[in-house]
C-alpha positions as CSV (number, residue, x, y, z in Angstrom):
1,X,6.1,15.6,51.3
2,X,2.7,17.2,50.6
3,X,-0.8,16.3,51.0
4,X,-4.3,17.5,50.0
5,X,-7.5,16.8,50.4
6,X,-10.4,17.5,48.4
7,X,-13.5,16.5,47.0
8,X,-14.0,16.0,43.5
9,X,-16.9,18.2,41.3
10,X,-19.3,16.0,40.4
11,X,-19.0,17.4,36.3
12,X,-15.6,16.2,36.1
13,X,-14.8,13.1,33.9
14,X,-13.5,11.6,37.1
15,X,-16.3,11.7,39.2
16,X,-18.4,10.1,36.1
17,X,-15.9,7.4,35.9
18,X,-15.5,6.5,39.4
19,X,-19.7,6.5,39.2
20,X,-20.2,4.4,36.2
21,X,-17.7,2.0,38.2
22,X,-19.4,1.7,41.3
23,X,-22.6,1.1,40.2
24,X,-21.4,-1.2,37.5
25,X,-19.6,-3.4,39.8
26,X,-22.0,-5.8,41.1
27,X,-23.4,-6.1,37.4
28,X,-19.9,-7.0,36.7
29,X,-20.0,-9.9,39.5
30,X,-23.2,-10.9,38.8
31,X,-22.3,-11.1,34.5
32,X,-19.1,-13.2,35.7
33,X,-21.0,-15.3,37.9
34,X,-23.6,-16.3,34.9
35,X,-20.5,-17.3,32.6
36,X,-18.7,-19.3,35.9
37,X,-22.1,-21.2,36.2
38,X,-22.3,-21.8,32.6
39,X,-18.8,-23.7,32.4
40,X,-19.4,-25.6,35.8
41,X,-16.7,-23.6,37.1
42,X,-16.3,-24.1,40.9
43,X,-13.9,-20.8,42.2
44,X,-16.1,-17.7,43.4
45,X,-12.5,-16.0,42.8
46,X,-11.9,-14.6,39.4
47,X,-9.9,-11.6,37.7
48,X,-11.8,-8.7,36.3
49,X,-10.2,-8.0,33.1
50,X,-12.1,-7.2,30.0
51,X,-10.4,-9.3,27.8
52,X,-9.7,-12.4,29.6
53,X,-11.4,-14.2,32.2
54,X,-8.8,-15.8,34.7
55,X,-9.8,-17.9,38.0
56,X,-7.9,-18.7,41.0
57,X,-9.3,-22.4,40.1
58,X,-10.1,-25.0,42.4
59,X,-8.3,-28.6,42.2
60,X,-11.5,-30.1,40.2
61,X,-11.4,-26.7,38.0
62,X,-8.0,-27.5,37.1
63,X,-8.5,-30.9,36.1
64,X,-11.4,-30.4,34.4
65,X,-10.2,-27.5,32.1
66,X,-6.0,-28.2,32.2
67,X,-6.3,-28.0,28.5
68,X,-8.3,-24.8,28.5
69,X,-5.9,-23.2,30.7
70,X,-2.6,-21.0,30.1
71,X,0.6,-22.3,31.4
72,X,-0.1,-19.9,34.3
73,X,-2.8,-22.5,35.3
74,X,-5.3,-19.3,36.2
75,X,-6.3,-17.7,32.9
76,X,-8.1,-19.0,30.2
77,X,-6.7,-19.5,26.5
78,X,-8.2,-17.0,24.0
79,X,-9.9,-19.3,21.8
80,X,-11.4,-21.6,25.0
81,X,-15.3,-21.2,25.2
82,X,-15.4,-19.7,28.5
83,X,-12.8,-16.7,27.7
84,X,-15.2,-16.1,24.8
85,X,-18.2,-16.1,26.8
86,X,-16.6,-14.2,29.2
87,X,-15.1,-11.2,26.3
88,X,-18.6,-11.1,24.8
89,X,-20.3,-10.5,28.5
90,X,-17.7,-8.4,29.5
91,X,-18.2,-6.1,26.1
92,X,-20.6,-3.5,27.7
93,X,-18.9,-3.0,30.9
94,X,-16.5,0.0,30.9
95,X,-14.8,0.3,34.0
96,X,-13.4,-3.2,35.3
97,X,-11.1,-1.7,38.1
98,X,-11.8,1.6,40.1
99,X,-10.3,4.6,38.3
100,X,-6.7,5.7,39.5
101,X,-5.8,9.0,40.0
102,X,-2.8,8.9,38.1
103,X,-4.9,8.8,34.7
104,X,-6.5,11.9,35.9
105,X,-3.9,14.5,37.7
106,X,-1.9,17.2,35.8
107,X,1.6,15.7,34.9
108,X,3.2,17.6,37.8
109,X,3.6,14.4,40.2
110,X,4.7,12.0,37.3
111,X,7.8,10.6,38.5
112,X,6.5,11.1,42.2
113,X,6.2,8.6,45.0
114,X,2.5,8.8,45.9
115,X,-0.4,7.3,48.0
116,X,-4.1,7.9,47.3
117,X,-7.4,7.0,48.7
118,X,-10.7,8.0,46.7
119,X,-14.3,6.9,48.2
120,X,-17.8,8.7,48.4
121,X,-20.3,9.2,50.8
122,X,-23.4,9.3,49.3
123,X,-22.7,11.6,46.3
124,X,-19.9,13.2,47.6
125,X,-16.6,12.5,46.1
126,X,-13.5,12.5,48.4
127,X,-10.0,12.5,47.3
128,X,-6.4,12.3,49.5
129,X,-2.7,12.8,47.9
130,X,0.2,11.9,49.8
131,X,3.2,12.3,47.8
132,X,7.0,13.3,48.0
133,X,6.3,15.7,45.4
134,X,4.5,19.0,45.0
135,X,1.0,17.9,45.4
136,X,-1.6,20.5,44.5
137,X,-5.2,20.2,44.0
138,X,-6.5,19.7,40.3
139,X,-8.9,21.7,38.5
140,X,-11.7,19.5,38.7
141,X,-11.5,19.1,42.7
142,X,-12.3,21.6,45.3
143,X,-9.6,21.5,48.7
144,X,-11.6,20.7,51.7
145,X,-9.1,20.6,55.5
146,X,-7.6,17.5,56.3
147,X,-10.0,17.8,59.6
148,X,-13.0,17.9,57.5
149,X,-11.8,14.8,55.3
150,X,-10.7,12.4,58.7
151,X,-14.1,13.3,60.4
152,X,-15.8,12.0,57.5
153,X,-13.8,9.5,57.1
154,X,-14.1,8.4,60.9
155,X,-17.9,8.6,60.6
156,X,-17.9,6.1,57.5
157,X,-15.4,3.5,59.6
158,X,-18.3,3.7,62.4
């Protein structure tokens, strides 16, 4: 087992990402919320995918669009008029889900077990491995002491 902890420089395609994420998110909720209200669609509860909008629907959404609706009773067929509103809205929007690490670390823990936890404070971007492999901090991160990380952490949880 190894673990590291680090922030992440804030020129590094991650950091940007992770960014353009966060700040995009409640534009995200808000854009989804717009097409819901459109459609008369009850549920608050929705998946963010870019190319189809699924609901955890509510009994009077599922009546109201059973046709609309994928066997799955959640997502929204292609061709409906809500999944197209919801493609074209969602068109801009480049980061639905908060980046992984794993589309960012050198290939040496592919095939790994691993856990991660990325978050900011303020500015500041703060990364922690835990994996059964040989865990070693990238290029685009500088290590900080697991002390260091925890007390920041611990501050934040306050």
């Amino acid at each position: 087992m190894s673990e590291v902890f680090m922030t992440i420089h804030n020129d590094s395609r991650l950091y940007k990402d992770y960014f353009e994420w966060r700040n995009g998110f409640k534009n995200m909720v808000d854009t989804a919320n717009r097409v819901m209200d459109q459609f008369g669609i009850e549920s608050k509860r929705f998946s963010a995918r870019k190319d189809r909008l699924a609901i955890e629907p509510t009994e009077s959404d599922a009546e109201k669009f059973a046709k609309m609706l994928m066997a799955d009773g959640q997502s929204f067929k292609k061709t409906s008029a809500p999944n197209k509103a919801w493609v074209e809205a969602m068109k801009d929007i480049k980061h639905m889900r908060k980046p992984q690490l794993f589309g960012y670390m050198p290939m040496s823990l592919l095939g790994c077990r691993w856990k991660e936890q990325l978050f900011h404070v303020g500015e500041i971007l703060y990364c922690h491995i835990d994996s059964d492999g040989k865990a070693e901090v990238p290029d685009f991160a500088t290590a900080i002491k697991g002390s260091e990380y925890y007390a920041v952490l611990e501050r934040e949880d306050e």
